[in-house]
N, CA, C and O atoms as a Maestro MAE file, in Angstrom:
{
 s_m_m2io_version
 :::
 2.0.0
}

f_m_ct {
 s_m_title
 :::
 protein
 m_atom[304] {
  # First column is atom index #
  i_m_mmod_type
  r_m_x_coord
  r_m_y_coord
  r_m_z_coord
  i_m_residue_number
  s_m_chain_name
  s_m_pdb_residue_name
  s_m_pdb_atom_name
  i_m_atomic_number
  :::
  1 25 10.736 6.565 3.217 1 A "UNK " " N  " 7
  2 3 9.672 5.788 2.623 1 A "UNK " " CA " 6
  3 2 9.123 4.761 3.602 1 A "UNK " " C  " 6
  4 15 7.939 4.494 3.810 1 A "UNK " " O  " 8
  5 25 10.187 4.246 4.153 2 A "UNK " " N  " 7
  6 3 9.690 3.233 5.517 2 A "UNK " " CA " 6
  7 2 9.027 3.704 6.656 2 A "UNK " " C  " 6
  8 15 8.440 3.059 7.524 2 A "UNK " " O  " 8
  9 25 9.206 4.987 6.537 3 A "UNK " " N  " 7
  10 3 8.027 5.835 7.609 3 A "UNK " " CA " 6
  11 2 6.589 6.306 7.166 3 A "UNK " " C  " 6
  12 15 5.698 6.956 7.712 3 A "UNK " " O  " 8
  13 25 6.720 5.807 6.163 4 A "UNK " " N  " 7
  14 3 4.806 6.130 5.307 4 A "UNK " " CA " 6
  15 2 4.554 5.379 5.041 4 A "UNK " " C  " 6
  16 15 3.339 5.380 4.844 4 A "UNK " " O  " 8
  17 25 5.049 4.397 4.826 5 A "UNK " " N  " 7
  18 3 4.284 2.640 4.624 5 A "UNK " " CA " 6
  19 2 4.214 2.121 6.213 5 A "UNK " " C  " 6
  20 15 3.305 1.334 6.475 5 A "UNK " " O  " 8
  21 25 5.053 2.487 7.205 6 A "UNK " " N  " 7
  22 3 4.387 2.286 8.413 6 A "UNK " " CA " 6
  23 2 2.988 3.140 8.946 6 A "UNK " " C  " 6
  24 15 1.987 2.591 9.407 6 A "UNK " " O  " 8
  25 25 3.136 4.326 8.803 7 A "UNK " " N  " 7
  26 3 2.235 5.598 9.050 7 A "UNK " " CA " 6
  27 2 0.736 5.069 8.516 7 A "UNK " " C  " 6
  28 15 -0.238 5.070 9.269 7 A "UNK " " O  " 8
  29 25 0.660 4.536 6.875 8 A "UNK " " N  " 7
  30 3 -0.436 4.014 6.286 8 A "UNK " " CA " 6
  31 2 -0.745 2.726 6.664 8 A "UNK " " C  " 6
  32 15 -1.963 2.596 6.780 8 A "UNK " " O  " 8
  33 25 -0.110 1.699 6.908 9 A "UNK " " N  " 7
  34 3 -0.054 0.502 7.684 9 A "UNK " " CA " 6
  35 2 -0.475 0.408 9.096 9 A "UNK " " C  " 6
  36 15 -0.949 -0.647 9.519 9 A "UNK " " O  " 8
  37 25 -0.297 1.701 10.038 10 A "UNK " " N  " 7
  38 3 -0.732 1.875 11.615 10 A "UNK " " CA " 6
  39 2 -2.209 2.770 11.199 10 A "UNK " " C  " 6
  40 15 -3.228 2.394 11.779 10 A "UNK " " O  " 8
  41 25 -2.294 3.567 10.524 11 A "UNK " " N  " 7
  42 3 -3.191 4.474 10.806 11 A "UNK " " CA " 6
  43 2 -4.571 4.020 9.638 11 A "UNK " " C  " 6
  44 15 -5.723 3.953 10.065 11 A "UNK " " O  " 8
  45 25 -4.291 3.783 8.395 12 A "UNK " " N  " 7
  46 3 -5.234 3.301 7.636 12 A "UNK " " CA " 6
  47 2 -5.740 3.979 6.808 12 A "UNK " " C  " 6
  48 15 -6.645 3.763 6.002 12 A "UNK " " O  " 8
  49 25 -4.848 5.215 7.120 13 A "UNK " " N  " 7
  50 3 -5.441 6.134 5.548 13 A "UNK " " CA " 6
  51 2 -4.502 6.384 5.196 13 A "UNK " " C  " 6
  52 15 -3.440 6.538 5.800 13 A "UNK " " O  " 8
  53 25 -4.929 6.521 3.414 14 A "UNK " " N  " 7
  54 3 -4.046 6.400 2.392 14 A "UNK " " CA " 6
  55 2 -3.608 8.077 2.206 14 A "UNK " " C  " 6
  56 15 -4.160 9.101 2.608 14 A "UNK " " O  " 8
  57 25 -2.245 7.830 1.335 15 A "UNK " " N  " 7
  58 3 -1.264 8.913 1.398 15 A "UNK " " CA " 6
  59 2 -1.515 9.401 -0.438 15 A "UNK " " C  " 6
  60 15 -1.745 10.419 -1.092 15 A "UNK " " O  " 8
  61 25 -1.274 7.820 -0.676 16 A "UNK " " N  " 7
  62 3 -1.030 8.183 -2.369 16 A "UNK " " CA " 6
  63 2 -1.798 6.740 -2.859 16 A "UNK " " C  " 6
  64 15 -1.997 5.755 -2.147 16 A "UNK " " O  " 8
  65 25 -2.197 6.930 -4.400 17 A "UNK " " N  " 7
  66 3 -2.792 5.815 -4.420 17 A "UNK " " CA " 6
  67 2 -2.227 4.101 -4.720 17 A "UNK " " C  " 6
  68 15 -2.925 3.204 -5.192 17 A "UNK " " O  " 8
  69 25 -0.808 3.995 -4.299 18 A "UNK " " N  " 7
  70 3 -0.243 3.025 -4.293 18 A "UNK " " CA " 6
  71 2 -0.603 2.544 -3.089 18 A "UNK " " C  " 6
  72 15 -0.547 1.316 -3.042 18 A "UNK " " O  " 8
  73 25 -1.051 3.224 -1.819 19 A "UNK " " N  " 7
  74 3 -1.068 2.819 -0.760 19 A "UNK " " CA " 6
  75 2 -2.010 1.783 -0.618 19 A "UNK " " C  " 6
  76 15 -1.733 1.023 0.310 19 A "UNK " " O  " 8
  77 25 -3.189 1.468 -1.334 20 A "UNK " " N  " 7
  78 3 -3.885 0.739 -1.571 20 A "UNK " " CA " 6
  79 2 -4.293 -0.855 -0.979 20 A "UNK " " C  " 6
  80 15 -5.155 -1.348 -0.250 20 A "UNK " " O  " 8
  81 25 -3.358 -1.218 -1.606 21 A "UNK " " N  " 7
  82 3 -2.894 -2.423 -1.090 21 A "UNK " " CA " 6
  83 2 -2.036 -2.640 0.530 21 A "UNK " " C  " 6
  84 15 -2.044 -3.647 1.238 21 A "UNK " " O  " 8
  85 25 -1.389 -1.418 0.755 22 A "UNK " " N  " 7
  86 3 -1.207 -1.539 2.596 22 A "UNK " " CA " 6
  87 2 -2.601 -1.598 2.390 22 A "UNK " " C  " 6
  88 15 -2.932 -2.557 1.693 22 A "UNK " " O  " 8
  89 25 -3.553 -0.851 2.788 23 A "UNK " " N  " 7
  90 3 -4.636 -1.069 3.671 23 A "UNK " " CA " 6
  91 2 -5.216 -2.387 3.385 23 A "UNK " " C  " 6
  92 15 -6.036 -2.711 4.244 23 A "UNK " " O  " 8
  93 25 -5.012 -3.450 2.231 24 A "UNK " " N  " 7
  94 3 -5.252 -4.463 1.769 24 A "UNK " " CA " 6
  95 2 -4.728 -4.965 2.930 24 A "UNK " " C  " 6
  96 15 -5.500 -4.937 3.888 24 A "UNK " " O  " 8
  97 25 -3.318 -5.549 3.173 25 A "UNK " " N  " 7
  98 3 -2.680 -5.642 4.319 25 A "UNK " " CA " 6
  99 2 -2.713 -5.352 5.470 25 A "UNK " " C  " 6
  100 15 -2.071 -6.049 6.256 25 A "UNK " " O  " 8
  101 25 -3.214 -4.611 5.786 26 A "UNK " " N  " 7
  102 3 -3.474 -3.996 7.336 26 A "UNK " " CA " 6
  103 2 -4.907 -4.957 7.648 26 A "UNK " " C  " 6
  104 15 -4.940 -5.780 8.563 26 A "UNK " " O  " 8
  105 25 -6.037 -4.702 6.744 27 A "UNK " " N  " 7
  106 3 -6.901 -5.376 7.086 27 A "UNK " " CA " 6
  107 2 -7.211 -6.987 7.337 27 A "UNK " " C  " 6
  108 15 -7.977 -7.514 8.144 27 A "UNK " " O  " 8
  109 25 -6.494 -7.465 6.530 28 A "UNK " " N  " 7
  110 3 -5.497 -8.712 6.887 28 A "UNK " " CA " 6
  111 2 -5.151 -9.093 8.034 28 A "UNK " " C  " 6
  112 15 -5.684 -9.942 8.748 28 A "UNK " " O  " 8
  113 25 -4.282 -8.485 8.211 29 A "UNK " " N  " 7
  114 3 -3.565 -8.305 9.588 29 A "UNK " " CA " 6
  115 2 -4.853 -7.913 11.053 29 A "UNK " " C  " 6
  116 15 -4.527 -8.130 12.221 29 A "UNK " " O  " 8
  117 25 -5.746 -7.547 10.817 30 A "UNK " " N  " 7
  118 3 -6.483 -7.181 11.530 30 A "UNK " " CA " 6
  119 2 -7.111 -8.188 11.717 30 A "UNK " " C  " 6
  120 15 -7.605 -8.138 12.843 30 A "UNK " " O  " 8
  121 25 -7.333 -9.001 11.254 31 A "UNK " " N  " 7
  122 3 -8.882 -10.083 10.722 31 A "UNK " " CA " 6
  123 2 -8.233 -11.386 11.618 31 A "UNK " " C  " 6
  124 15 -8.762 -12.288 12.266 31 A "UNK " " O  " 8
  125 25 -6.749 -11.005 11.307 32 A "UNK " " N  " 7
  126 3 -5.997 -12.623 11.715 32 A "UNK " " CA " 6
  127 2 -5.284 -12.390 13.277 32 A "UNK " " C  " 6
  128 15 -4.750 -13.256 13.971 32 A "UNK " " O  " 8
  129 25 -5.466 -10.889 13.596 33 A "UNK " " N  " 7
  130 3 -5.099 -10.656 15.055 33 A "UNK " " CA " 6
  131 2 -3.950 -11.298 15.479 33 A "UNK " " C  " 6
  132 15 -3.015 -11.399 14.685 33 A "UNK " " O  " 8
  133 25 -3.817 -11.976 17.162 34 A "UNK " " N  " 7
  134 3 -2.421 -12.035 17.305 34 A "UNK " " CA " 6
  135 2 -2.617 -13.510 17.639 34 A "UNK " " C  " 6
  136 15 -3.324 -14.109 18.451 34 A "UNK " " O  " 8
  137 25 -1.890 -13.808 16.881 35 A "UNK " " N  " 7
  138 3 -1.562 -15.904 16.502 35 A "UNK " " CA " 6
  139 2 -0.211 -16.173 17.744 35 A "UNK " " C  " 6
  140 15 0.454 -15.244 18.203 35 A "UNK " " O  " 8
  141 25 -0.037 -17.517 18.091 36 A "UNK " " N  " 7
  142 3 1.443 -17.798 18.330 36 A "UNK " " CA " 6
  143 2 1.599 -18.838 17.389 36 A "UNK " " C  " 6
  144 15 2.734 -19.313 17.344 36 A "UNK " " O  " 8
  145 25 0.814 -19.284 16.676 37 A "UNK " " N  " 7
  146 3 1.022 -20.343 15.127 37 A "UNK " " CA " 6
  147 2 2.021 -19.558 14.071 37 A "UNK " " C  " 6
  148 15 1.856 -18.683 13.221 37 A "UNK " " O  " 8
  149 25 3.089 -20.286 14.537 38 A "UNK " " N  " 7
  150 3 4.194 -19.964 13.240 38 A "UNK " " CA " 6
  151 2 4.192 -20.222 12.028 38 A "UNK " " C  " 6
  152 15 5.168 -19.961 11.325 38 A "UNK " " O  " 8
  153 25 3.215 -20.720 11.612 39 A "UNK " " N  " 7
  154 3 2.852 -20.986 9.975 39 A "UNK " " CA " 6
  155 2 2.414 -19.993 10.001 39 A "UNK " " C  " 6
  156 15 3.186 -19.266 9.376 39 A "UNK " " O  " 8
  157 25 1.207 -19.178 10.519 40 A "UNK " " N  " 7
  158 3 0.492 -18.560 10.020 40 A "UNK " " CA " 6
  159 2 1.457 -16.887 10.200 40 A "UNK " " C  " 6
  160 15 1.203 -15.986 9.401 40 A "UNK " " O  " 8
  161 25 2.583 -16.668 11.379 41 A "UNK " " N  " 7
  162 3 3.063 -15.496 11.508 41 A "UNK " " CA " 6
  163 2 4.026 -15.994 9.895 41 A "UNK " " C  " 6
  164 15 3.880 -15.340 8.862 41 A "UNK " " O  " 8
  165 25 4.870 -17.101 9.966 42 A "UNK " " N  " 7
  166 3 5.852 -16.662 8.676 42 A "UNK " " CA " 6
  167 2 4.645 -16.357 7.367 42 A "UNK " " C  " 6
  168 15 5.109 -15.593 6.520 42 A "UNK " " O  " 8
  169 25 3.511 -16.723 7.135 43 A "UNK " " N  " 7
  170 3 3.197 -16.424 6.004 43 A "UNK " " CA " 6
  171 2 2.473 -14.379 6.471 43 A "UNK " " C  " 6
  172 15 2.485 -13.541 5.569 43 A "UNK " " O  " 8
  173 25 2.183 -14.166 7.283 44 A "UNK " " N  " 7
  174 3 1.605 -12.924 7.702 44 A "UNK " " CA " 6
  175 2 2.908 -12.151 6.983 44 A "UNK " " C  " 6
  176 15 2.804 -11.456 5.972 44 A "UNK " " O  " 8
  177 25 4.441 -12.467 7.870 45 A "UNK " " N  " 7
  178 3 5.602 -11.882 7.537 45 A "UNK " " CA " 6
  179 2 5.894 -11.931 6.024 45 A "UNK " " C  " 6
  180 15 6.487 -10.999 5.482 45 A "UNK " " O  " 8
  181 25 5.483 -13.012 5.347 46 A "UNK " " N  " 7
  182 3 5.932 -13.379 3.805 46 A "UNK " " CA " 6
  183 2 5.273 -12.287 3.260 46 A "UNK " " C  " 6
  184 15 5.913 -11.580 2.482 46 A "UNK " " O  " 8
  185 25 4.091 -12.001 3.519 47 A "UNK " " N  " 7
  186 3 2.679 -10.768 3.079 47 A "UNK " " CA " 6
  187 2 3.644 -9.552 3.548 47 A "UNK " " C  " 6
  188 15 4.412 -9.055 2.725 47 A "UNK " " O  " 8
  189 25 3.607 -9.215 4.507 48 A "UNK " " N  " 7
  190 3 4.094 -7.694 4.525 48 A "UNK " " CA " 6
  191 2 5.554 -7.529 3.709 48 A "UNK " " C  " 6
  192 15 5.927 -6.405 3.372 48 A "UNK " " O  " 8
  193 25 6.308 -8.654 3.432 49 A "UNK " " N  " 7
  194 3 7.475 -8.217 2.488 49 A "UNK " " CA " 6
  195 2 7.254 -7.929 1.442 49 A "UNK " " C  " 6
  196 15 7.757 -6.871 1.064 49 A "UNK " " O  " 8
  197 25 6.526 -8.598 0.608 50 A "UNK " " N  " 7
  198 3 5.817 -8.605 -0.808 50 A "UNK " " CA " 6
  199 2 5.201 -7.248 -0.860 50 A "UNK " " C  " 6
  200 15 5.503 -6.433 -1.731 50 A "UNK " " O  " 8
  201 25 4.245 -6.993 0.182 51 A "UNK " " N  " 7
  202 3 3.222 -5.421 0.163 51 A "UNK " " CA " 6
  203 2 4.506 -4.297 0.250 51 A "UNK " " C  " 6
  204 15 4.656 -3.341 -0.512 51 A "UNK " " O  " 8
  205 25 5.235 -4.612 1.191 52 A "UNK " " N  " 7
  206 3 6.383 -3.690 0.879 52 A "UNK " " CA " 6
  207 2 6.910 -3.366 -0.427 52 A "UNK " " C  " 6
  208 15 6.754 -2.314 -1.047 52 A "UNK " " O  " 8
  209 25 7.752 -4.718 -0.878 53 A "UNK " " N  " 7
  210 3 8.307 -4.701 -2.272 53 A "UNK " " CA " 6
  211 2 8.212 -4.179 -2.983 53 A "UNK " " C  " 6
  212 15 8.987 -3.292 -3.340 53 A "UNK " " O  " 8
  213 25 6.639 -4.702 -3.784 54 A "UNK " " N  " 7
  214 3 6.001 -3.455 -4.707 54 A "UNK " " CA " 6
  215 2 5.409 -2.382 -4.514 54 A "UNK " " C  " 6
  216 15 4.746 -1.679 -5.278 54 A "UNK " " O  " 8
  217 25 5.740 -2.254 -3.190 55 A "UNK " " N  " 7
  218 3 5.000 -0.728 -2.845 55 A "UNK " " CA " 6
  219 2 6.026 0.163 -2.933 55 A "UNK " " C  " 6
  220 15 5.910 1.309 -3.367 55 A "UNK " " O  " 8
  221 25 7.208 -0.428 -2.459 56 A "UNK " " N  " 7
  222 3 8.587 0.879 -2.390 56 A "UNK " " CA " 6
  223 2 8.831 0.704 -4.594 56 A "UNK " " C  " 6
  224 15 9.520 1.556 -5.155 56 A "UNK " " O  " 8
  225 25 8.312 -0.197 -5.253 57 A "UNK " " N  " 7
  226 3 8.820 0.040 -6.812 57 A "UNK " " CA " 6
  227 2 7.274 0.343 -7.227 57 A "UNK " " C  " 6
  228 15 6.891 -0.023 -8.339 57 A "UNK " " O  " 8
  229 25 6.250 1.112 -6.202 58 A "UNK " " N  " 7
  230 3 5.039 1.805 -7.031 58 A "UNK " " CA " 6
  231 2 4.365 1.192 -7.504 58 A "UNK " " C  " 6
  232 15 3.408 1.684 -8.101 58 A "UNK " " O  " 8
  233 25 4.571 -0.179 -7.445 59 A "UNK " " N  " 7
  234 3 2.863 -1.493 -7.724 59 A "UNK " " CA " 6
  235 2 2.330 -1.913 -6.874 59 A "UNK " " C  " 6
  236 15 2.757 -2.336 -5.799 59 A "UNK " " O  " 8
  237 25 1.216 -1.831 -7.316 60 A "UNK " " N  " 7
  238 3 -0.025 -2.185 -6.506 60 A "UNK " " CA " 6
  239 2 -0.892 -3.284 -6.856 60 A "UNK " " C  " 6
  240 15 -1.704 -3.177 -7.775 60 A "UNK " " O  " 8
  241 25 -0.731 -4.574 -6.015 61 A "UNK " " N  " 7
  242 3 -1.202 -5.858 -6.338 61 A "UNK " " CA " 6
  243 2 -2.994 -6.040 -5.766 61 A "UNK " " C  " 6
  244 15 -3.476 -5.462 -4.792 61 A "UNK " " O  " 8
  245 25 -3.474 -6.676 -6.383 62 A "UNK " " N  " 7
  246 3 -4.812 -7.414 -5.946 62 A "UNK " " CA " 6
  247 2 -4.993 -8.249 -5.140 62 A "UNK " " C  " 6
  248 15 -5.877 -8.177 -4.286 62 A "UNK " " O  " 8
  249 25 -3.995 -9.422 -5.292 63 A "UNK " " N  " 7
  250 3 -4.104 -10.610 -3.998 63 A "UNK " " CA " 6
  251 2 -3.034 -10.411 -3.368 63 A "UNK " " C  " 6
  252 15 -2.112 -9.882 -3.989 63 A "UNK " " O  " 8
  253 25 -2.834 -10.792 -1.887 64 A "UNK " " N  " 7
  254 3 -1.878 -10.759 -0.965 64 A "UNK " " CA " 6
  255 2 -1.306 -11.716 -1.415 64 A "UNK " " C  " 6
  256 15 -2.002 -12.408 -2.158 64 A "UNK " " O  " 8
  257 25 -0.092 -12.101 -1.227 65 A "UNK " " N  " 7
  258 3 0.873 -13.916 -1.140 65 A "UNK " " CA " 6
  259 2 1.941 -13.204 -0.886 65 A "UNK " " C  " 6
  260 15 2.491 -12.163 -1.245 65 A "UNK " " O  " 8
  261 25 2.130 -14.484 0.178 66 A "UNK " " N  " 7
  262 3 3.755 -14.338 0.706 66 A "UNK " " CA " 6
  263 2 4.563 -14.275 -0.334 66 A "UNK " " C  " 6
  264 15 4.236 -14.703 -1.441 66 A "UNK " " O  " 8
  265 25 5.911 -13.632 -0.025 67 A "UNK " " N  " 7
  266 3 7.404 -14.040 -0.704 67 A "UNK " " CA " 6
  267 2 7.635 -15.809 -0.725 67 A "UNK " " C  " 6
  268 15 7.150 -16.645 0.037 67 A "UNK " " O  " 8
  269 25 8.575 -16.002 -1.918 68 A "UNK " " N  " 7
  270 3 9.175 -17.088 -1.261 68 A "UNK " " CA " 6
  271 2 10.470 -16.961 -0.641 68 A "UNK " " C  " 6
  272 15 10.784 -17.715 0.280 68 A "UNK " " O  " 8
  273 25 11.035 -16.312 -0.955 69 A "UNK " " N  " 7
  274 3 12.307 -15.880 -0.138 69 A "UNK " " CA " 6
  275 2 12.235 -14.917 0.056 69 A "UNK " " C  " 6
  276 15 11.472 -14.167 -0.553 69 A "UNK " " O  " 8
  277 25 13.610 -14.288 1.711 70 A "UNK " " N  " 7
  278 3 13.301 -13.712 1.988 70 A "UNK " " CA " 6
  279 2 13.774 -12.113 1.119 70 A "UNK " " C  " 6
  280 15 14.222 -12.119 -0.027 70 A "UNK " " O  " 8
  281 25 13.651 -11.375 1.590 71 A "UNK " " N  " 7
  282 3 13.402 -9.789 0.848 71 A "UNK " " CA " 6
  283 2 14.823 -9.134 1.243 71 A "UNK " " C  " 6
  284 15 15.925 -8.996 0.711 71 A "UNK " " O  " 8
  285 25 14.392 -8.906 2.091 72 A "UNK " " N  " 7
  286 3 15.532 -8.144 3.216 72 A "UNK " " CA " 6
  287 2 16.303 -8.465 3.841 72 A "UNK " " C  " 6
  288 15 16.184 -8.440 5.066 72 A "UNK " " O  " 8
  289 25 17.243 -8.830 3.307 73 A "UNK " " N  " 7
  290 3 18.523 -9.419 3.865 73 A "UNK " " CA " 6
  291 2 19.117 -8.740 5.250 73 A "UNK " " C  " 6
  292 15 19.482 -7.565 5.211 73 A "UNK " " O  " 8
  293 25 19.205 -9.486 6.453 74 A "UNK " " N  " 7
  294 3 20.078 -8.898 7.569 74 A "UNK " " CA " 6
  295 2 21.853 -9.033 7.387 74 A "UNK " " C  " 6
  296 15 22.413 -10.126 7.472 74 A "UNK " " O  " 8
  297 25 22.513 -7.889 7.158 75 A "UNK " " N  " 7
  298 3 24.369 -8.354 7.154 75 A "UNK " " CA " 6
  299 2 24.301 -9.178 8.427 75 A "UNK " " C  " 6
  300 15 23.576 -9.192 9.422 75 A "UNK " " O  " 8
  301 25 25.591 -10.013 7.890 76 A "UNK " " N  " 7
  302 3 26.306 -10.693 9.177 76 A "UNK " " CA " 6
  303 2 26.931 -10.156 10.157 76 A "UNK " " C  " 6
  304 15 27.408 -10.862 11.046 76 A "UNK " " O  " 8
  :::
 }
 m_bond[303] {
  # First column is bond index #
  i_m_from
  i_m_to
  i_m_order
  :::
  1 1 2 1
  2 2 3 1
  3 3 4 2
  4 3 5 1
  5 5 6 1
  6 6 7 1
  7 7 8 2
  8 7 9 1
  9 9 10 1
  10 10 11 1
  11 11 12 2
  12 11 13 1
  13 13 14 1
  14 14 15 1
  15 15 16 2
  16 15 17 1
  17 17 18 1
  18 18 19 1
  19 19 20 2
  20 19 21 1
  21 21 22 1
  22 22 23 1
  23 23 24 2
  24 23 25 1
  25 25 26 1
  26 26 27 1
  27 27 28 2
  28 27 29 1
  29 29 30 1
  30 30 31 1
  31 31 32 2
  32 31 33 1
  33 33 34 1
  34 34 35 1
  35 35 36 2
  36 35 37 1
  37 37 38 1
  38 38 39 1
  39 39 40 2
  40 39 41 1
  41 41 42 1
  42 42 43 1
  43 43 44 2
  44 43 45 1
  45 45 46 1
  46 46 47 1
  47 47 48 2
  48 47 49 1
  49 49 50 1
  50 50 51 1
  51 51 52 2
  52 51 53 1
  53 53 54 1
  54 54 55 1
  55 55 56 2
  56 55 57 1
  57 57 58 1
  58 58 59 1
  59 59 60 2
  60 59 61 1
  61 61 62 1
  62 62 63 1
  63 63 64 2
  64 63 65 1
  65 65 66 1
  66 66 67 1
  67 67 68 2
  68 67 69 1
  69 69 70 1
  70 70 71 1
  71 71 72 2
  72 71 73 1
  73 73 74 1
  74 74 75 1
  75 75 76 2
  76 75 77 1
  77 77 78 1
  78 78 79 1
  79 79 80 2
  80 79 81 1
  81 81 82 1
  82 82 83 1
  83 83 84 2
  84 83 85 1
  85 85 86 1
  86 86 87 1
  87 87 88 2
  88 87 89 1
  89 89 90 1
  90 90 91 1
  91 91 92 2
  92 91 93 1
  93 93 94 1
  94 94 95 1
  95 95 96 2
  96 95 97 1
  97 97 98 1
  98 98 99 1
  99 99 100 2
  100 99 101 1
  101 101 102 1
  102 102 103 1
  103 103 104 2
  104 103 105 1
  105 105 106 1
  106 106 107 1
  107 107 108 2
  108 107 109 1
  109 109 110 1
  110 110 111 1
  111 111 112 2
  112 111 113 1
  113 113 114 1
  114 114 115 1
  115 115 116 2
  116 115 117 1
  117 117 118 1
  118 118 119 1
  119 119 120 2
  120 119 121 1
  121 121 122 1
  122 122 123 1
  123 123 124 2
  124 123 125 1
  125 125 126 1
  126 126 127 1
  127 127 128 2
  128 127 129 1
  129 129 130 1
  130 130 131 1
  131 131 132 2
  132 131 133 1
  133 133 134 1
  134 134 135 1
  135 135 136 2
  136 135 137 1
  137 137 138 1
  138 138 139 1
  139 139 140 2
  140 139 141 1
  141 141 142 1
  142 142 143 1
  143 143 144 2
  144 143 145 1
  145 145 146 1
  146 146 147 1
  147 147 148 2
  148 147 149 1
  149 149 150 1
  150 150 151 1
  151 151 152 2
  152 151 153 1
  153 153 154 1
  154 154 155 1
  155 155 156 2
  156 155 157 1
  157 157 158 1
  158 158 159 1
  159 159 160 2
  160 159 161 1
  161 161 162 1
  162 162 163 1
  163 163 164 2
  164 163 165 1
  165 165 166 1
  166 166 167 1
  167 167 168 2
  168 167 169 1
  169 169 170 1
  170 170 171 1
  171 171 172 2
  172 171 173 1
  173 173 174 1
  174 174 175 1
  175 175 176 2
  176 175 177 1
  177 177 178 1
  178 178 179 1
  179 179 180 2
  180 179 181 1
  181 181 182 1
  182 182 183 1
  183 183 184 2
  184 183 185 1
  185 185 186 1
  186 186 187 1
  187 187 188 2
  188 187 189 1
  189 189 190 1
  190 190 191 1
  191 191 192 2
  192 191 193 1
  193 193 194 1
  194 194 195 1
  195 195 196 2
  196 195 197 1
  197 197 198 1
  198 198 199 1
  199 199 200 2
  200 199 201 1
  201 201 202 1
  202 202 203 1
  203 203 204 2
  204 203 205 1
  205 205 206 1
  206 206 207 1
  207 207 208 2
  208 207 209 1
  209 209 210 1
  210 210 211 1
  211 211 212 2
  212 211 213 1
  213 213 214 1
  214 214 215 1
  215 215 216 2
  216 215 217 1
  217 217 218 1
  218 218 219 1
  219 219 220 2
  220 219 221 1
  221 221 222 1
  222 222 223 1
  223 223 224 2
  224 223 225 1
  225 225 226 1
  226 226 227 1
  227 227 228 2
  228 227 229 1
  229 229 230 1
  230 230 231 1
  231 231 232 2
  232 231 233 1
  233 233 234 1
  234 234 235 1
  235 235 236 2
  236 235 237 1
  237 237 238 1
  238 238 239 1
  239 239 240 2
  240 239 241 1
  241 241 242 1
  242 242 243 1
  243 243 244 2
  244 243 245 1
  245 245 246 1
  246 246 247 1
  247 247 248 2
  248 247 249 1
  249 249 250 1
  250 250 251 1
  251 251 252 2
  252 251 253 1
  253 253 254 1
  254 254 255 1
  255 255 256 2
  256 255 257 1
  257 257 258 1
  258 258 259 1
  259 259 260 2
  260 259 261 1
  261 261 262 1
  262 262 263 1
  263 263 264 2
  264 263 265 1
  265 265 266 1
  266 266 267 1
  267 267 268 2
  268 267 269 1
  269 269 270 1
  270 270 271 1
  271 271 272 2
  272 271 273 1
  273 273 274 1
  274 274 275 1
  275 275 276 2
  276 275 277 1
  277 277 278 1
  278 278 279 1
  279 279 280 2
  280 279 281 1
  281 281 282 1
  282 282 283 1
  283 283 284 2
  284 283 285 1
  285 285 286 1
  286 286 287 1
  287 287 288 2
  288 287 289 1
  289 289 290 1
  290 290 291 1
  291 291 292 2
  292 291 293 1
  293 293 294 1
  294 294 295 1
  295 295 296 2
  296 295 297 1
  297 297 298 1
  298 298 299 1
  299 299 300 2
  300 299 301 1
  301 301 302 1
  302 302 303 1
  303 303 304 2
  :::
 }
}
């Protein structure tokens, strides 16, 4: 699944119609190009967890917003 939400996320066409909202995200991501402002990368990063989230449980949101915490836990 993490290889088609990247695939639709790099390339920009949609697979299924959940994908939706990646391209919501991608275009995003496009608009805001490459920052070294760390406010603006943790909230970019907060956005792609969230677009993930409900994309791997099949919802598809309208507005972008970051997580408030994080998603994906790294083990110790």
């Amino acid at each position: 699944q993490l290889a088609q939400f990247c695939r639709v996320l790099s390339t920009g066409m949609l697979e299924t119609t959940c994908d939706a909202t990646i391209i919501k995200l991608r275009d995003q991501l496009m608009a805001t190009g490459s920052t070294r402002n760390r406010t603006i990368q943790k909230e970019l990063y907060g956005k792609v967890e969230r677009v993930l989230t409900h994309w791997l449980n099949g919802e598809t949101r309208s507005v972008l917003r970051p997580v408030t915490s994080e998603q994906f836990m790294l083990p110790e």
